[in-house]
C-alpha positions as CSV (number, residue, x, y, z in Angstrom):
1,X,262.5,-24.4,55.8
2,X,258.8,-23.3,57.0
3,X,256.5,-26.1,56.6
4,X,252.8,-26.2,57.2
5,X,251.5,-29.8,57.3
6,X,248.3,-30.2,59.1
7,X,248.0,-32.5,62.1
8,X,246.2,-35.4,59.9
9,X,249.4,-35.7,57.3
10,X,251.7,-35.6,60.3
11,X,249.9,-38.7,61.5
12,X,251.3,-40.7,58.5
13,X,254.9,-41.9,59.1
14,X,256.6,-41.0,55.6
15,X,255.0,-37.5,56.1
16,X,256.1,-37.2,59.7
17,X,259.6,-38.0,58.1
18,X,259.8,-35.8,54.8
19,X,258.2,-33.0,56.8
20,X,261.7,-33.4,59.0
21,X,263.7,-33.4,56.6
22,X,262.3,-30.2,54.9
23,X,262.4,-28.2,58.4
24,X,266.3,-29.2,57.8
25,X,266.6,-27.4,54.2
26,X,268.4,-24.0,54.4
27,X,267.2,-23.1,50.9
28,X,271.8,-22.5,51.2
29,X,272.1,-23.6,47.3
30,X,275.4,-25.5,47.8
31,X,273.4,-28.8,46.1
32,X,273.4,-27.2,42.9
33,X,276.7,-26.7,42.4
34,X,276.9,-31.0,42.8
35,X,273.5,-31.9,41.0
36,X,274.2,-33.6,37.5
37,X,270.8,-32.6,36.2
38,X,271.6,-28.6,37.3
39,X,274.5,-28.7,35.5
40,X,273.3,-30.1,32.5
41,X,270.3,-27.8,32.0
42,X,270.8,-24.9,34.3
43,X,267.0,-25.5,35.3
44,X,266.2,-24.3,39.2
45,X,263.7,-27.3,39.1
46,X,266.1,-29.4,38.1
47,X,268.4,-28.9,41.2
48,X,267.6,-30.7,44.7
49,X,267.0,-27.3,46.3
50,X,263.9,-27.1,43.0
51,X,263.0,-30.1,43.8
52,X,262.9,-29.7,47.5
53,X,260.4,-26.8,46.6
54,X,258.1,-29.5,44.5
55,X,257.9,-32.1,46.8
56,X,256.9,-29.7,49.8
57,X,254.6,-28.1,47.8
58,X,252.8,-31.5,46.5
59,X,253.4,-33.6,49.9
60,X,252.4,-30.2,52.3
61,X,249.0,-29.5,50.4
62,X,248.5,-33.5,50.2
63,X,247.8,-33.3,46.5
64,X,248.1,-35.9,44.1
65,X,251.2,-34.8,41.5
66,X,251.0,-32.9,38.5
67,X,253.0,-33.1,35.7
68,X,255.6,-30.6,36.3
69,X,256.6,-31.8,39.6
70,X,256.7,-35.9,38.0
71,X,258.8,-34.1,35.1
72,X,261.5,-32.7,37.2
73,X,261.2,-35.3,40.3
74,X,261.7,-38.1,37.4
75,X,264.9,-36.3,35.9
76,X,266.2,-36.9,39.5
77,X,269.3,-39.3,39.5
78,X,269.3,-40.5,43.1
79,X,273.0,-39.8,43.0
80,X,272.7,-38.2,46.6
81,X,275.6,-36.1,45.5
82,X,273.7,-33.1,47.3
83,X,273.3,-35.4,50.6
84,X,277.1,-35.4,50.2
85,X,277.5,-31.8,49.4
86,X,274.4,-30.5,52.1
87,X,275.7,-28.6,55.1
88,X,272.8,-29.1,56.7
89,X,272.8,-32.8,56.3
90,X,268.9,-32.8,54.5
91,X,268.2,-36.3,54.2
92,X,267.1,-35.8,50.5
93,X,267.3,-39.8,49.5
94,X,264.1,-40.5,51.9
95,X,262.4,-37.4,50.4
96,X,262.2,-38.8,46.9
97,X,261.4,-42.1,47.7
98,X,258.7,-40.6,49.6
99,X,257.7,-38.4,46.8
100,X,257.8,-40.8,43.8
101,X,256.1,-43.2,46.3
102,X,253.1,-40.6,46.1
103,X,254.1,-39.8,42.6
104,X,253.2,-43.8,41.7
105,X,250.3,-43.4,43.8
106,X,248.3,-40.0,43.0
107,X,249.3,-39.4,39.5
108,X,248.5,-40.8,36.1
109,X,251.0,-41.2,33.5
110,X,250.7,-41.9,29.8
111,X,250.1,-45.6,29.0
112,X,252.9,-46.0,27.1
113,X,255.1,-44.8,30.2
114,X,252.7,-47.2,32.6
115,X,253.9,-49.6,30.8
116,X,257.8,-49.3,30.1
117,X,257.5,-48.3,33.9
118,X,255.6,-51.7,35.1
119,X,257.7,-53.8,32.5
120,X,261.1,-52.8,33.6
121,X,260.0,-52.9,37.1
122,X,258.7,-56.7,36.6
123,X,261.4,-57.9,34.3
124,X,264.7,-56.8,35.7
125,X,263.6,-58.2,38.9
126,X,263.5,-61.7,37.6
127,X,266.6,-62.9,36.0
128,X,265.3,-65.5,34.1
129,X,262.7,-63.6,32.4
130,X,265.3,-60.5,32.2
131,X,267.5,-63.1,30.1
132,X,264.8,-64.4,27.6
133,X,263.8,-60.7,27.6
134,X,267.7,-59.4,26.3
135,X,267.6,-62.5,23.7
136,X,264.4,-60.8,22.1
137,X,265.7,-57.0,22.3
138,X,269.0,-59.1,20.6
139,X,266.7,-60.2,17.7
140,X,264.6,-57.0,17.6
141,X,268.0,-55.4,17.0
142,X,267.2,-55.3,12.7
143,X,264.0,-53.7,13.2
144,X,264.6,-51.5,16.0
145,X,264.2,-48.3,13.5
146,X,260.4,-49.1,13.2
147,X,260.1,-48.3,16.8
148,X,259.3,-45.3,19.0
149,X,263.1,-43.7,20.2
150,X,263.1,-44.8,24.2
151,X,262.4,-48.3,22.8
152,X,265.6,-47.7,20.2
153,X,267.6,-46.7,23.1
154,X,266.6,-49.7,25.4
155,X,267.2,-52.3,22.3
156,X,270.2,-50.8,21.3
157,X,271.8,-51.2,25.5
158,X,271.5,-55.1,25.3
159,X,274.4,-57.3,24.9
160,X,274.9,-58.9,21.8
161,X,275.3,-62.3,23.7
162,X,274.9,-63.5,27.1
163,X,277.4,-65.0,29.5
164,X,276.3,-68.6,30.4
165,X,274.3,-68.2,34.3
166,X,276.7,-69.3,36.6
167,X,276.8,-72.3,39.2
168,X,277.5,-69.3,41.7
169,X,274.4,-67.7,41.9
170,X,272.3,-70.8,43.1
171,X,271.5,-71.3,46.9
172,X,275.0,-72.7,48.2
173,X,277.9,-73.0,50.8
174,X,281.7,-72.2,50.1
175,X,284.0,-73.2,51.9
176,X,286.8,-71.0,52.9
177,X,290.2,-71.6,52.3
178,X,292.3,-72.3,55.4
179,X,291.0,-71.1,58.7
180,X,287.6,-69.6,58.7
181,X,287.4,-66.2,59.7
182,X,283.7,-65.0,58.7
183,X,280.4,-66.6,57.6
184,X,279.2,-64.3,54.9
185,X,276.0,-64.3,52.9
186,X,276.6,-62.8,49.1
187,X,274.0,-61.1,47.8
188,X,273.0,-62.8,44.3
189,X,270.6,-60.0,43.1
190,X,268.8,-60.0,39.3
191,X,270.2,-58.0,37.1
192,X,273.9,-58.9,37.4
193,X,273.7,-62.4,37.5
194,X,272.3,-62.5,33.6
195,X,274.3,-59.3,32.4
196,X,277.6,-60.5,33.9
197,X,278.3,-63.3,36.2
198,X,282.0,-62.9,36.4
199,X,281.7,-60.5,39.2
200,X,280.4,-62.9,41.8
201,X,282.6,-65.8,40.6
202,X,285.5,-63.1,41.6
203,X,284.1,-62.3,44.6
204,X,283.6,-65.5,45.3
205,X,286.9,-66.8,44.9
206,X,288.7,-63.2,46.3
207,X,286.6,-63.9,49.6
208,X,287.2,-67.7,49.8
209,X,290.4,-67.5,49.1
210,X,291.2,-64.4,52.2
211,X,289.1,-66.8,54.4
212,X,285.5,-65.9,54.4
213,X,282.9,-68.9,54.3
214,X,280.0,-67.7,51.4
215,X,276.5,-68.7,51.8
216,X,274.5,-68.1,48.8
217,X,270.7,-68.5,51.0
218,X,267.8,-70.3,49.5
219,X,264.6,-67.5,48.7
220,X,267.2,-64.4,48.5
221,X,267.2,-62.1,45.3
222,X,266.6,-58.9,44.0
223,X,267.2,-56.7,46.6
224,X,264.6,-54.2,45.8
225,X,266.2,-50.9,44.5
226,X,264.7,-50.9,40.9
227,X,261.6,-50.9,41.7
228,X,261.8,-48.6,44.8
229,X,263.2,-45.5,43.0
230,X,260.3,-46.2,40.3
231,X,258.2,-45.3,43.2
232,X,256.5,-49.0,43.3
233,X,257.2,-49.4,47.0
234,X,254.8,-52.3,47.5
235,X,256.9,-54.1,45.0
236,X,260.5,-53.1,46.5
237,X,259.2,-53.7,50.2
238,X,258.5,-57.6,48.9
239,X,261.5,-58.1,47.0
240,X,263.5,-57.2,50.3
241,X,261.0,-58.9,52.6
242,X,262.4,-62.1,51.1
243,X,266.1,-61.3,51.3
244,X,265.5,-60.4,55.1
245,X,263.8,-63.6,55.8
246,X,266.3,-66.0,54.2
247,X,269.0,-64.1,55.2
248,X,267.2,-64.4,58.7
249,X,266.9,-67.7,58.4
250,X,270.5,-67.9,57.4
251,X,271.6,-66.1,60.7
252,X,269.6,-68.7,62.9
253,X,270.5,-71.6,61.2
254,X,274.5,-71.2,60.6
255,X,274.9,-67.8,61.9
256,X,276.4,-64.6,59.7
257,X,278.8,-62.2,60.2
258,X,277.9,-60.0,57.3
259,X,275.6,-59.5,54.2
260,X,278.2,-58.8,51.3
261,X,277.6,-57.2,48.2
262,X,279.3,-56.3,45.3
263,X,276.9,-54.2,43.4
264,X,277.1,-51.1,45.1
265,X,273.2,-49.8,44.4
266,X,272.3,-53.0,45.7
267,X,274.4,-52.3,48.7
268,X,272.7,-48.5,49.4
269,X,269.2,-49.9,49.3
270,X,270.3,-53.1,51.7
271,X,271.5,-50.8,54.4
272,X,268.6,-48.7,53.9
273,X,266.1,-51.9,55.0
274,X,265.9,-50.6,58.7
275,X,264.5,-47.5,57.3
276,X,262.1,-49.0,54.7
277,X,260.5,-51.4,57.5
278,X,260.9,-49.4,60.6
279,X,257.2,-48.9,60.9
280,X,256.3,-52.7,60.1
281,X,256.4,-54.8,63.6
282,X,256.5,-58.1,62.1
283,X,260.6,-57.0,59.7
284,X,261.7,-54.2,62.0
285,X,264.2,-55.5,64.1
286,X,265.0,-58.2,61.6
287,X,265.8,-55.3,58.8
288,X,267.5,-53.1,61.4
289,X,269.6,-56.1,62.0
290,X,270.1,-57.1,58.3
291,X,271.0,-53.5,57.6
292,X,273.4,-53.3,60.0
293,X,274.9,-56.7,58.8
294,X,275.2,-55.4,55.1
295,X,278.6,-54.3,54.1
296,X,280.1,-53.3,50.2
297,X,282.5,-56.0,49.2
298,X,285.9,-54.0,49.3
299,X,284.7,-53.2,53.5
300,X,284.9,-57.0,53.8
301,X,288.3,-57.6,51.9
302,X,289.7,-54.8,53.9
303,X,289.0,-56.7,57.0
304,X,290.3,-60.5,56.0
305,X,293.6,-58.3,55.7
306,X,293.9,-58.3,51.6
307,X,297.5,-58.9,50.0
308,X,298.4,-59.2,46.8
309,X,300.4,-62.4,45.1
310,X,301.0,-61.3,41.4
311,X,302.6,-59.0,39.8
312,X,300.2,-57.4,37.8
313,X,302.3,-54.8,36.2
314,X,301.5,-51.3,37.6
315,X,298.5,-51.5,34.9
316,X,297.0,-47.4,35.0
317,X,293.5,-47.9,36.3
318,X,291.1,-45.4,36.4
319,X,288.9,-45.2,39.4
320,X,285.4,-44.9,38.7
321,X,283.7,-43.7,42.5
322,X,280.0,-45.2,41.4
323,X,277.1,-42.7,42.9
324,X,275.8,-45.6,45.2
325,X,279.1,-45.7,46.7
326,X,280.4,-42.5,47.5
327,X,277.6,-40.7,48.3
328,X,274.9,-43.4,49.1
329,X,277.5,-46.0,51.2
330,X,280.1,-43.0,52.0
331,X,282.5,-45.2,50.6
332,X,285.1,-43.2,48.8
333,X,288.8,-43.4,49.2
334,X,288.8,-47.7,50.3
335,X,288.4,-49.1,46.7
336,X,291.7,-47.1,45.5
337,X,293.5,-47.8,48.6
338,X,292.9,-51.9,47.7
339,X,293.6,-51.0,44.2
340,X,296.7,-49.5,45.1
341,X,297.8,-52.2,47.7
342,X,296.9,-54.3,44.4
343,X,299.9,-52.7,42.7
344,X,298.0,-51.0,40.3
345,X,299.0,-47.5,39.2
346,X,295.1,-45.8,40.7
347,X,294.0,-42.6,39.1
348,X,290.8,-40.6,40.3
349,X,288.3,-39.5,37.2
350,X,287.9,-35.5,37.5
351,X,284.4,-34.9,38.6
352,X,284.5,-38.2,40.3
353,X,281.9,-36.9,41.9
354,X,279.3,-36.3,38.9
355,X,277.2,-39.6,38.1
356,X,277.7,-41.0,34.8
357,X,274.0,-41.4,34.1
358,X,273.3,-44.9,34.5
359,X,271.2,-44.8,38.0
360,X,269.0,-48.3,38.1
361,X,266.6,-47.2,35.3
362,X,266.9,-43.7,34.6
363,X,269.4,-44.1,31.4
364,X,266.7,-46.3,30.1
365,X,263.9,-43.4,30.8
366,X,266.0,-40.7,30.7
367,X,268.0,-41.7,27.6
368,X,268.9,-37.8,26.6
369,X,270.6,-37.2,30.3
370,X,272.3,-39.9,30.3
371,X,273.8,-40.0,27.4
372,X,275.3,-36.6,27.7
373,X,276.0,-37.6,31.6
374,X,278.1,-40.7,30.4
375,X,279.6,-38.5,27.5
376,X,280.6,-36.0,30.2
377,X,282.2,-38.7,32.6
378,X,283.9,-40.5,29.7
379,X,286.2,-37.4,28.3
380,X,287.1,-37.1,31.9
381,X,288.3,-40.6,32.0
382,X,289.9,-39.9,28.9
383,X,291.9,-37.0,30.4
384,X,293.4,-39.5,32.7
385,X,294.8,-41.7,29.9
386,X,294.1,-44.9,31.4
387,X,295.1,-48.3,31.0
388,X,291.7,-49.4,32.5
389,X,288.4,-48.2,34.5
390,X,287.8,-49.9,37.4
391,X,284.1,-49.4,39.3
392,X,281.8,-51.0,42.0
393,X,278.9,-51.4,40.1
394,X,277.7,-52.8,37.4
395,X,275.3,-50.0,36.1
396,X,278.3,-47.8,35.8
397,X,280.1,-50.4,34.2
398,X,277.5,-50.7,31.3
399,X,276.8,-47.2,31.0
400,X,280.4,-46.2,30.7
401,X,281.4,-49.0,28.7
402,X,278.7,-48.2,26.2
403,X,280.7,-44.9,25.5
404,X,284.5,-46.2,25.1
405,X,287.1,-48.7,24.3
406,X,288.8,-48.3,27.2
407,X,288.7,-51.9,29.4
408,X,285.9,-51.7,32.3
409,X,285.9,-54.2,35.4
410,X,284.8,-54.6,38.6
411,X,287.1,-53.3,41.2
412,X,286.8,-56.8,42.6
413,X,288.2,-58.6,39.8
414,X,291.0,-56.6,39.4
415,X,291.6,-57.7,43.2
416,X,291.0,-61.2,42.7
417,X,294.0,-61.1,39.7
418,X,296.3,-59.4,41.6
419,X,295.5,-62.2,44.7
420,X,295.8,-65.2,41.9
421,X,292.5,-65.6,40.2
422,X,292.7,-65.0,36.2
423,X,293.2,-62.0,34.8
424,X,289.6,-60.0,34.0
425,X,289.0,-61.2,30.4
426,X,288.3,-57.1,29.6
């Protein structure tokens, strides 16, 4: 693609960068036959190759946004299904992030928005308020028809109760069981820890129990993604300036083979932390480090050798690939292969690789997509006749689960069953 950016933009790093990854575009089409959004409203704009046209168009001029460009860059998933797709390997992740960056920056948006934007950027970042926050949507619930629809919508997504926080998610050390072979630091996060704590107590045990020592360190926590694809980059870039320094701190102090998470958006924005702080002289290295340190939990049990010890019945699990996995982590076919080495009978989902709308925030702000994402991705987990739906991320889980009967887990705690922990209470 022909760009014209004058010398002056050039001189700003995240314009040197998108202007790169535009010279790489093609204008080939190939990402629209992969976009979720395309296929949902057959909108050029709403395609990455649109959007592509946008973003140059905003970031080349140096103008501040107008409202068709936030309308289509916001209906953007951040599946990186295109990245997948892309011949031309057009780094289209670092483009958006750039773009709603300036988005946040140069452009105005209703103050009802402004403020859904800034709450859910705030709250879900901080479990504890995020937990007194779902205990008032839960008693909101009666007189949620008085309100405006996106406020419905959000009410209507809370649990009706919440698990009890768990002793795993505070600053620890766990011992592994019989000879150490790693030192591993798990990734508490926000979200997850109030919405569903039984994924890193599996984890936990799974990774204890294969041999892997798990340090829990003192100052880590949200990792940054929600508020980064919201375009509050100041916020992300603090959220993850604390995970690199205690995770930092952890490496000096005990040492760390690897940063392991089990929320796979989590993990996507982790190994993205040289990029985010390559220009920052004070966190490069250390991010570059930490990023290359960060790994998805089913690369770690793949590496302490999993084996199974129960016979868990050739149980029919449908494989939910989760966007921030296959296409942001390029980790596709290793979650099945566990499951399957698990004993469990593993069946893809057709279109496997379609989102199913949840994305971080977007099926709270995007409610009409999603919904007909996740009704999409649901009748192709029905066609599969499953048993159960397994997935690597707990966005997925909700969304999905939101929109069937069918049992949803963690891929990890169908693991940790078949290795002897207790079978997933789903």
């Amino acid at each position: 693609m022909l760009t014209h950016f004058s010398p002056e933009l050039l001189a700003d790093s995240d314009m040197s960068q998108s202007e790169k990854i535009l010279r790489a575009c093609v204008h080939c089409g190939f990402c629209t036959a992969t976009c979720p959004t395309y296929l949902l409203t057959g909108d050029e704009l709403d395609s990455p190759r649109g959007r592509i046209y946008l973003m140059k168009e905003m970031l080349e001029n140096g103008r501040a946004a107008d409202e068709r460009t936030v309308r289509h860059v916001d209906r953007c998933l951040s599946c990186l299904s295109c990245m997948t797709t892309c011949p031309s390997s057009v780094h289209y992740m670092h483009l958006v992030d750039h773009a709603r960056t300036h988005i946040e920056k140069t452009y105005r948006r209703p103050l009802l928005d402004r403020m859904l934007r800034a709450t859910l950027a705030f709250v879900l970042t901080r479990p504890a308020l995020f937990r007194r926050s779902m205990r008032a949507a839960a008693l909101a619930r009666p007189f949620a028809g008085l309100l405006p629809r996106r406020m419905r919508d959000m009410i209507a997504m809370a649990p009706a109760r919440l698990p009890t926080p768990s002793p795993i998610d505070r600053p620890q050390s766990l011992a592994a069981q019989g000879a150490r072979k790693m030192r591993v630091a798990l990734l508490s996060g926000c979200a997850q820890t109030v919405l569903d704590t039984k994924i890193h107590e599996a984890t936990a045990r799974l990774l204890t129990r294969l041999g892997a020592e798990i340090v829990v360190a003192e100052g880590a926590g949200c990792c940054g993604a929600l508020p980064h694809h919201l375009g509050k980059s100041a916020e992300s870039h603090a959220l993850a300036r604390h995970n690199i320094e205690a995770w930092t701190r952890e490496i000096e102090c005990g040492g760390l083979d690897h940063i392991v998470i089990d929320t796979s958006g989590c993990g996507t924005t982790v190994k993205d932390y040289g990029h985010m702080f390559r220009d920052d002289p004070a966190l490069a290295q250390k991010a570059a480090r930490i990023a290359a340190m960060a790994r998805d939990v089913t690369e770690i049990v793949a590496a302490l050798d999993f084996a199974p010890s129960v016979d868990v019945g050739r149980l029919r699990v449908a494989y939910h690939s989760a966007c921030s996995l296959q296409h942001g982590q390029k980790i596709a076919d290793l979650p099945m292969e566990l499951l399957r080495r698990a004993g469990f009978e593993v069946v893809p989902v057709p279109e496997s690789h379609i989102c199913c709308g949840s994305a971080g925030t977007y099926n709270l702000l995007q409610g009409e997509l999603a919904s007909a994402l996740r009704e999409r991705k649901v009748a192709n987990i029905r066609l599969v006749a499953p048993q159960a739906i397994a997935a690597g991320n707990l966005g997925c889980m909700i969304q999905i689960g939101q929109g069937t009967a069918i049992p949803i887990v963690h891929t990890v705690q169908l693991l940790d069953w078949a290795s002897g922990g207790p079978k997933p209470l789903a």
